[in-house]
N, C-alpha and C positions, 0 to 999 in steps of 0.2 A: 116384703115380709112384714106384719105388723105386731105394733107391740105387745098384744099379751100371747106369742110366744113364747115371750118370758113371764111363769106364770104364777103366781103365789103358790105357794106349797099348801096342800092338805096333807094332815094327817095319816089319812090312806096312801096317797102319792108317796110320801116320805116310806111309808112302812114298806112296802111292798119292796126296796129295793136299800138293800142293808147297805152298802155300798154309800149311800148317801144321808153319811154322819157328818152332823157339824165337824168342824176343823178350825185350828188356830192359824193354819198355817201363814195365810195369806196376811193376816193382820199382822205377824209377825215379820214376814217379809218387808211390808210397808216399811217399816221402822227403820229399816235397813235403805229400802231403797223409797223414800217418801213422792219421789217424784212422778212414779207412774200411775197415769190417771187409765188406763184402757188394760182389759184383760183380752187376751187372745184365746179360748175353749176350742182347741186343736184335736181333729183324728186321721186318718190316713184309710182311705177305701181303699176296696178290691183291685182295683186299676192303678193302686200307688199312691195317688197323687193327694196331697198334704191341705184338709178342707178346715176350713175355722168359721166360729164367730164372735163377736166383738163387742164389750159392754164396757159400759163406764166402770171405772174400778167401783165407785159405790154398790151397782151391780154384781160385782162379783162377790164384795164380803157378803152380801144378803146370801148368795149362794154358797159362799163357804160354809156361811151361820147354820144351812141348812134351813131356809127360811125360803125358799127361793129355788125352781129346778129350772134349766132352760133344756130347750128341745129345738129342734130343726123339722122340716117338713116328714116325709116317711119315704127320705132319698139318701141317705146317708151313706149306706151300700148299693145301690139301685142307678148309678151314674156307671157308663161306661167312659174311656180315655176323653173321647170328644165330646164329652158332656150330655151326649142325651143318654135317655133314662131305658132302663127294661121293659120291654113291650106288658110284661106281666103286674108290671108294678100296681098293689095294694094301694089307692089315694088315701085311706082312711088310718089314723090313727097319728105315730108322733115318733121320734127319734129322739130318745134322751138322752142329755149330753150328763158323764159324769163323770168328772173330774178325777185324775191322783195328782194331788195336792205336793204328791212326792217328787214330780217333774216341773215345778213351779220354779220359773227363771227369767231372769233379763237381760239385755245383752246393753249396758250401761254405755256402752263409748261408740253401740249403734242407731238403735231406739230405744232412748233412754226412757219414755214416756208409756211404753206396753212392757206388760208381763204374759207370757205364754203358759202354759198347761196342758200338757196332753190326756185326750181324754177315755174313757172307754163308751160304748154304743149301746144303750137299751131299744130292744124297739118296745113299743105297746099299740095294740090295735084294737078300737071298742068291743069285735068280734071274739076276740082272745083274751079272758084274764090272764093276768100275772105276766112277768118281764120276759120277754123271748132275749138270750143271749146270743142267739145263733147266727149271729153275723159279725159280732166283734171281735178283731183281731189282736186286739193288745189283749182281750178276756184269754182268748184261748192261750196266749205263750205265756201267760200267766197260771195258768193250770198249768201246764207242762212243768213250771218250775216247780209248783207245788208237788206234783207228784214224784217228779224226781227226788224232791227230798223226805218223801214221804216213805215211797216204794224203796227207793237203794240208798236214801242216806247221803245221796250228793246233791252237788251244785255246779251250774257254768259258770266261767267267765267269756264272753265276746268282745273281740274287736274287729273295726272293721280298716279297709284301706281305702280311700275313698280318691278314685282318677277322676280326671275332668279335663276339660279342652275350654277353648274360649273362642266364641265366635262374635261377627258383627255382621249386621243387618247391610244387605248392598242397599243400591239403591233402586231394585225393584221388590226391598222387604226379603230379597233370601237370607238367608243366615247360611254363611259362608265362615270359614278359617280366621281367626282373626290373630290369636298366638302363634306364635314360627319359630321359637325358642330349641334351639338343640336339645335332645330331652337325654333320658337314661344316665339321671345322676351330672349330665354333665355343667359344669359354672359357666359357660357360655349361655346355656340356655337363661342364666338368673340376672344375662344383660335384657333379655327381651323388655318391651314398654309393658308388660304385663305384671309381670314380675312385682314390679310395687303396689300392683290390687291385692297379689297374692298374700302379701307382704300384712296390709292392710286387713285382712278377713282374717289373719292370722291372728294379728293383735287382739282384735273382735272377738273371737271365738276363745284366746286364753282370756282376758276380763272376765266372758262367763262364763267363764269354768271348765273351760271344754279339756279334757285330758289330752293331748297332743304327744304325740311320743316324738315325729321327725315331720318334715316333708320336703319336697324336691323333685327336680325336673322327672318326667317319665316319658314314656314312649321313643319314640322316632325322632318328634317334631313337634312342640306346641301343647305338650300334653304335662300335667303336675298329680303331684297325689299328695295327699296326707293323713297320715298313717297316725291313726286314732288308739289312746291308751284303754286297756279292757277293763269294761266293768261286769255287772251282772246283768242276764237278756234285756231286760227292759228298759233298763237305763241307758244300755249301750243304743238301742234302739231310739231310744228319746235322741243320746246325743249326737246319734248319724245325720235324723232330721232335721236337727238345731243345723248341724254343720249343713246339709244342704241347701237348707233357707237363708242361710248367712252369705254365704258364696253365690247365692242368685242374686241375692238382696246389692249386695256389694259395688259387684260389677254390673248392676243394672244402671248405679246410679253416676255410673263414665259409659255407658248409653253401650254396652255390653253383655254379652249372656255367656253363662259358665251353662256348659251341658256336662249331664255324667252320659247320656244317651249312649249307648252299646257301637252305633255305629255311626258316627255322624256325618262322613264322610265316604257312599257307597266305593268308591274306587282305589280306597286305603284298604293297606291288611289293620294300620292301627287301629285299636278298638279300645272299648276301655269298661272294665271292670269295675266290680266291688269286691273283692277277693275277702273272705267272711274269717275268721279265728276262732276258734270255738274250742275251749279245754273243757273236760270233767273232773272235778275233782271230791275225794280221790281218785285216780286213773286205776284203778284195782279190777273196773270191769272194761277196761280202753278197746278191747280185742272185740267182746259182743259189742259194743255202741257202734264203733269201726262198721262191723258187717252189718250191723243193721240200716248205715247209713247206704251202704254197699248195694244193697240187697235192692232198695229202695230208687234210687239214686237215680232212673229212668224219669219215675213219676213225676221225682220231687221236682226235676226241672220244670215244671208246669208251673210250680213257684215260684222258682231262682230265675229262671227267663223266659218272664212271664211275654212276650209280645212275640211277634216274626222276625224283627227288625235284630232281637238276642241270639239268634238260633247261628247270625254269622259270624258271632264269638266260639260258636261248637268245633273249636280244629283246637289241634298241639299246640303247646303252650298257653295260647289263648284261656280259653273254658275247658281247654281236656276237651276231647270224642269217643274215647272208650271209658267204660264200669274199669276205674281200679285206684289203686292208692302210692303213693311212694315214699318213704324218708326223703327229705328233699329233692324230691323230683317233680321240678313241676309242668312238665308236660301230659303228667296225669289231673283229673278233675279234684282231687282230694292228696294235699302234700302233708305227711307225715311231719312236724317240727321237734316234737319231744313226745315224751311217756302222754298221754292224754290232751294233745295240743295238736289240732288238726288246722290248715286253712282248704276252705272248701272254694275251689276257683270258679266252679260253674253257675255262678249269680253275678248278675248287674242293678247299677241302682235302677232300676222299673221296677223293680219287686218291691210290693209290701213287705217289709223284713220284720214287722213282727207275726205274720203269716208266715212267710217262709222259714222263718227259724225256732217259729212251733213246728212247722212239721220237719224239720230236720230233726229238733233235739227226738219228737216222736218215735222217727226214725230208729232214732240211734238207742230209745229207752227202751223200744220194742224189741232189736235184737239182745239188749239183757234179758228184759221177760222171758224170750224164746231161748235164752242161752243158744243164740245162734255160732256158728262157727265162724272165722275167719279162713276163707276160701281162698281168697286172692293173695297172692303173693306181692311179698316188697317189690316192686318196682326201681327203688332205687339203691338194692342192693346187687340186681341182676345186671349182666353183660347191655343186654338190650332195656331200655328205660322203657319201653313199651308193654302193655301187659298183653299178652298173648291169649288168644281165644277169648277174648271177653266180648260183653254185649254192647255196641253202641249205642252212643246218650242220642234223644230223638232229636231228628233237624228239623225241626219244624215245633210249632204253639201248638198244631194240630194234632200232630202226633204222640205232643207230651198229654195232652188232653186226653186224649183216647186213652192211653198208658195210664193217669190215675183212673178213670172211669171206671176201668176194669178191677182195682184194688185200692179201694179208699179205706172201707169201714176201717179197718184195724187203725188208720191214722187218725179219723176220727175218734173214734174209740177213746185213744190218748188225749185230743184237746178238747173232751169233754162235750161236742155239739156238733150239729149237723154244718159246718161254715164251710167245711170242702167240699157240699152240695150247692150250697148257694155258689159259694165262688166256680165251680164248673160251668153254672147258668150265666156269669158274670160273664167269664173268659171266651164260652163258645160267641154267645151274643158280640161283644166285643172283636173277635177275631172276623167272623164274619162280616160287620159292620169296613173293617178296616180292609178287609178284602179287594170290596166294591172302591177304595178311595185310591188315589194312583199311589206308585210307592213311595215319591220324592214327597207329595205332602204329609204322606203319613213321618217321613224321615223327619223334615222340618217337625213336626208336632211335636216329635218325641225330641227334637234339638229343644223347644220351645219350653215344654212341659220337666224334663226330667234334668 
């Protein structure tokens, strides 16, 4: 890539996208943290996976000043998992990178010397005036939020739970088991040799700021979680990712990989989640948001498990397999905690989550618009924890595909732009690609990647 990617601001450049006002923030930052010379300009595509690029901090104040835009090729969205591109891909035009200054962090006792920023996506293309938003995912749950409190006067807060496993590379390159730690709470498991990385990412992630409410042993065997304090969508969403990167970053460098991957292990039932928290408040309309998420909840999985490799999370307990909800019951997809306080279990970390949880909140703002009804019953106040006569979540990427196809617009609708069009072209493309590869390398990929 050559240098004038990064490209003096005109005028016009500048205007065209309001979004790109000077800012103090970053100089301010410095003051604080003097030592980082490198900015990381972070976004998160259609396929998940966490893309950046890299300027000398002088770099970046020019670009905070508003003096300064950077931009990537016109691939930004247009990468599927294994890195190649969309057969349809537009070569012409530019990808602009633009910053919220509001996600601007460092992780001091890791890499002291970069600051990260997460960013949102303009495209522009000579053919097309003016800024297409229609592929970025932080844009759209950004709108959601706005409208929520626009239209009914509330707000979320999210958290999320975040499992992981640890594996090590054999020596023919597989990535195999590498944690064996008793799991499910129990203090045997916190003798494993693992244990003190955990230990380590932990320290790391409180320095920068990461809200941490607990964590500890989970699953069967070999498996941890740590269970993140709730902010509001988009921050929570920034600092799932930070946590992400920090726990690959970690253990990478005791020559080990932390997977959140769904399945990483075909011959296990253990799997492993991101089990999502999501309250409205105030909970005054909890019943329509409830059915609208209800109502929905086939589709949405096209979001929440986004790959093939998710689909064998779809049983009880796991991800939930039937449409229904319950007061503490978590053998359903959607467990009841309080007045307005849901955890949604049918997502894992492959999903874009600020994609996925614009179209949830959507979801759930759509059955207030429609003053939809709460159909299904409590689950977990009934004899049988099962819901009865309900519709099964789909087994397969293919199937949840098909399933939004048929009933998008109204979701779009809510995030403001055509993105659940593009991302359908993403996923099919994608799915298909992965079809043709055997299933154990596509296993490893997503051990590698996620």
């Amino acid at each position: 890539m050559f240098p004038e990617t990064i490209a003096p601001s005109a005028t016009g450049q500048i205007a065209l996208i309001p979004e790109l006002v000077p800012s103090d923030t970053l100089r301010v930052f410095l003051v604080q943290y003097p030592g980082v010379q490198f900015l990381r300009l972070q976004w998160q595509d259609h396929s998940g996976l966490l893309r950046a690029r890299i300027v000398p901090i002088e770099h970046g104040l020019t670009i905070a000043a508003g003096e300064r835009v950077i931009h990537v090729p016109p691939i930004a969205f247009h990468c599927i998992v294994d890195n190649n591109l969309l057969p349809e891909l537009d070569p012409t035009g530019n990808d602009w990178l633009v910053p919220d200054w509001s996600s601007l962090q460092t992780r001091p006792t890791l890499d002291p010397l970069y600051a990260n920023v997460m960013c949102k996506v303009v495209e522009y293309t000579p053919a097309r005036p003016g800024p297409n938003w229609n592929l970025c995912p932080r844009r759209a749950l950004e709108i959601v939020g706005k409208k929520a409190e626009e239209m009914f006067g509330v707000y979320f807060l999210v958290g999320f739970e975040v499992e992981f496993e640890v594996m090590k590379a054999s020596a023919e390159g597989i990535l195999i088991p590498y944690s064996s730690g008793f799991g499910r709470f129990s203090v045997c498991g916190l003798r494993d040799p693992c244990y003190e990385h955990v230990e380590e990412a932990v320290r790391a992630l409180l320095a920068a700021g990461v809200k941490i409410d607990a964590f500890q042993t989970e699953g069967r065997r070999g498996q941890y979680e740590l269970t993140l304090g709730c902010l509001p969508p988009l921050a929570a969403v920034d600092q799932l990712i930070l946590v992400h990167d920090t726990l690959k970053r970690i253990f990478s460098r005791h020559g080990l990989t932390v997977t959140m991957s769904p399945r990483p292990v075909e011959s296990r039932r253990q799997s492993t989640g991101q089990h999502t928290h999501i309250s409205i408040n105030p909970p005054h309309m909890q019943n329509h948001f409830l059915a609208g998420m209800l109502q929905r909840l086939p589709q949405l999985c096209a979001f929440c498990l986004p790959y093939e490799i998710s689909y064998e999370r779809v049983q009880p307990y796991l991800g939930g397999h039937l449409v229904g909800w319950g007061t503490e019951n978590r053998v359903v997809p959607i467990r009841k905690i309080k007045d307005g306080h849901w955890e949604v279990r049918c997502i894992d970390a492959t999903a874009n989550m600020y994609l996925a949880l614009a179209v949830i909140l959507s979801a759930g703002l759509l059955g207030c618009t429609n003053k939809e009804p709460l159909l299904w019953p409590d689950t977990g106040i009934m004899t049988d924890p099962w819901p009865q006569d309900a519709k099964f979540l789909p087994k397969s990427i293919g199937e949840a595909l098909d399933l939004l196809e048929e009933n998008y617009k109204d979701l779009e609708t809510m995030v403001g732009s055509s993105i659940i069009q593009h991302y359908l072209r993403v996923k099919r493309t994608e799915a298909a690609k992965l079809r043709e590869t055997n299933v154990e390398e596509t296993r490893q990929l997503m051990c590698e990647l996620f």
